[in-house]
C-alpha positions as CSV (number, residue, x, y, z in Angstrom):
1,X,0.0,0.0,0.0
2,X,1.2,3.6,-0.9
3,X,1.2,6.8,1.0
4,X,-0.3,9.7,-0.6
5,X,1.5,12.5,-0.8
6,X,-0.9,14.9,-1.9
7,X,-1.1,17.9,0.9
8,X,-3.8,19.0,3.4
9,X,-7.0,20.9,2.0
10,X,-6.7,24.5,2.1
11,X,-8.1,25.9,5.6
12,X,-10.9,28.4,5.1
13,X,-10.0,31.8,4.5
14,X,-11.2,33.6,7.6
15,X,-11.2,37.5,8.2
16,X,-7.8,39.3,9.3
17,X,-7.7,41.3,12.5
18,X,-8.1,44.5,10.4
19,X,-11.3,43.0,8.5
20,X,-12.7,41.7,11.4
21,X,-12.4,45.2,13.1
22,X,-13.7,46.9,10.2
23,X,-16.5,44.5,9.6
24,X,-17.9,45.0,13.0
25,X,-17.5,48.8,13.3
26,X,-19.3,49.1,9.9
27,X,-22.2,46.2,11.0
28,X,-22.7,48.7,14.2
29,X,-22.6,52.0,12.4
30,X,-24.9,50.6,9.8
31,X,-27.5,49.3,12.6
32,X,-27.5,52.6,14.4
33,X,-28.5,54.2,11.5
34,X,-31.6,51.9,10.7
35,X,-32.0,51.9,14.4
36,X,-32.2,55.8,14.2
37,X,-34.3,55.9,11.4
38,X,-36.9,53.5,12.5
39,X,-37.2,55.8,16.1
40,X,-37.0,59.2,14.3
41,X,-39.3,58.5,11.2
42,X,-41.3,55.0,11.5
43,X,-43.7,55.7,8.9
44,X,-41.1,56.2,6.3
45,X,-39.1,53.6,6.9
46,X,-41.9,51.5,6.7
47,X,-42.7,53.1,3.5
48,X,-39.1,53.6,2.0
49,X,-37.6,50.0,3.4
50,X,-40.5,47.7,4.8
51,X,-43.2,48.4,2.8
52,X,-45.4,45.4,4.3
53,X,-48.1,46.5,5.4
54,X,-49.6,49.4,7.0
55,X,-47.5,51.5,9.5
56,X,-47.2,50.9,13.4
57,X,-45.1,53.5,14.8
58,X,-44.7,51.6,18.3
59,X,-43.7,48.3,16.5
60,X,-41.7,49.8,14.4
61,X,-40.1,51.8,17.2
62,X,-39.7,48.3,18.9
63,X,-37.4,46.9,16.6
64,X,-35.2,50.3,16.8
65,X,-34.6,49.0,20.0
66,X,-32.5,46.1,19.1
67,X,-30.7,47.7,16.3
68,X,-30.1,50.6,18.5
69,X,-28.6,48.7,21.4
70,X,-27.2,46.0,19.1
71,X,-25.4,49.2,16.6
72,X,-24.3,50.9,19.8
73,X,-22.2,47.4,21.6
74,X,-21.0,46.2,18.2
75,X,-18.2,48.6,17.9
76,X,-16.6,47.7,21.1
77,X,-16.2,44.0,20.0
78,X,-13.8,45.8,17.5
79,X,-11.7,46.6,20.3
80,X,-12.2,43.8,22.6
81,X,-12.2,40.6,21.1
82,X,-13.7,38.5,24.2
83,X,-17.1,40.2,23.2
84,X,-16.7,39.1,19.7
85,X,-18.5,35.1,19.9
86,X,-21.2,36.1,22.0
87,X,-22.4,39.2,20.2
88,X,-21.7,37.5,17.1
89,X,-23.8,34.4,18.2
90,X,-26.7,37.0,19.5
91,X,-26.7,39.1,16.4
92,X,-26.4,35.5,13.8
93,X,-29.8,34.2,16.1
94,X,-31.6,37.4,15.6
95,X,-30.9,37.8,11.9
96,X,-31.7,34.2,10.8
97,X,-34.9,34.5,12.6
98,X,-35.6,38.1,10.7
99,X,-34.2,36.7,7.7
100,X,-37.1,34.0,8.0
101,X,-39.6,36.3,8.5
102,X,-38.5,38.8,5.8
103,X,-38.6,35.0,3.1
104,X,-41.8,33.9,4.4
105,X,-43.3,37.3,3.8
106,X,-41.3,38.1,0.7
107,X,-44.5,38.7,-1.8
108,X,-46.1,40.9,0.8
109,X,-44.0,43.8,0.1
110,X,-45.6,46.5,-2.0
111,X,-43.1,46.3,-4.9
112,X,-42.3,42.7,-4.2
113,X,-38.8,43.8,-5.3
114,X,-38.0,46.0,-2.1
115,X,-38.9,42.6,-0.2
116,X,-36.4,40.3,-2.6
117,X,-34.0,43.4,-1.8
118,X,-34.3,43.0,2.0
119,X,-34.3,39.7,1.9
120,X,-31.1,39.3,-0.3
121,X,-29.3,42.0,2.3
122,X,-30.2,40.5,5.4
123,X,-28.8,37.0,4.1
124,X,-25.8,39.0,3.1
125,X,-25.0,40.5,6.4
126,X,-25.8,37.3,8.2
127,X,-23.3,35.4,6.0
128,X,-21.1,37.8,6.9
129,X,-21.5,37.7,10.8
130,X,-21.0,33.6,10.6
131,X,-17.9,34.5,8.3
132,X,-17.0,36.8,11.5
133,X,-17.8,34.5,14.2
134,X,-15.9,31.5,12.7
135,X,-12.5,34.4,12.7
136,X,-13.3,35.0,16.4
137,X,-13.9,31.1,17.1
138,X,-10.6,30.6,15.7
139,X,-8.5,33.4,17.2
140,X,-9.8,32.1,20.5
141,X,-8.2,28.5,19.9
């Protein structure tokens, strides 16, 4: 019998320090900003971004919540990478669950193609947290 020679599979290409820094300061400035429009002006971001529906200023405004608190802790993973996993694990829970919700409810937007475009972005940013959190998972190792 013969020993292969033949060399190890490439290992995923996972973000640099730099990236991953980057990647999180930009995910946090970029749910502030939704967070910040959904409290200052819910009935246009309904109309502009989530057209499903009819306007609910207070449900609306309840979601701003989580992006606001979520946008404003964000950042500091950049700086401290012990709360990387965890608020990498909280944020990849809450935006597979919303990215369900946006797919089930797809043809409900009013144009359907804002919902396809939703739904397209949230998968983006969520492939990009997992991308993330398996960097973090391996700089903890």
């Amino acid at each position: 019998m013969s020993v292969s020679s033949a060399s190890p599979p490439t290992a995923r290409r996972l973000p640099s320090e730099p990236v991953t820094r980057g990647a999180l300061v930009a995910i946090g400035v970029m749910s502030l900003l939704i967070g910040l429009y959904q409290a200052i002006a819910p009935a246009s971001f309904v109309h502009d971004i989530g057209p499903f529906g009819e306007p609910n200023g207070h449900y609306v405004r309840d979601v701003a919540t989580w992006y606001l608190a979520f946008g404003a802790v964000l950042p500091f993973a950049a700086a401290r990478p012990s709360w990387r996993v965890p608020l990498l694990v909280l944020g990849i829970a809450q935006g597979a669950l919303h990215l369900v919700n946006h797919v089930v409810d797809v043809g409900e937007a009013d144009p359907v193609g804002v919902g396809v475009f939703n739904a397209v972005s949230l998968a983006a940013v969520l492939a990009l947290m997992v991308w993330l959190l398996a960097g973090a998972r391996s700089a903890e190792r």
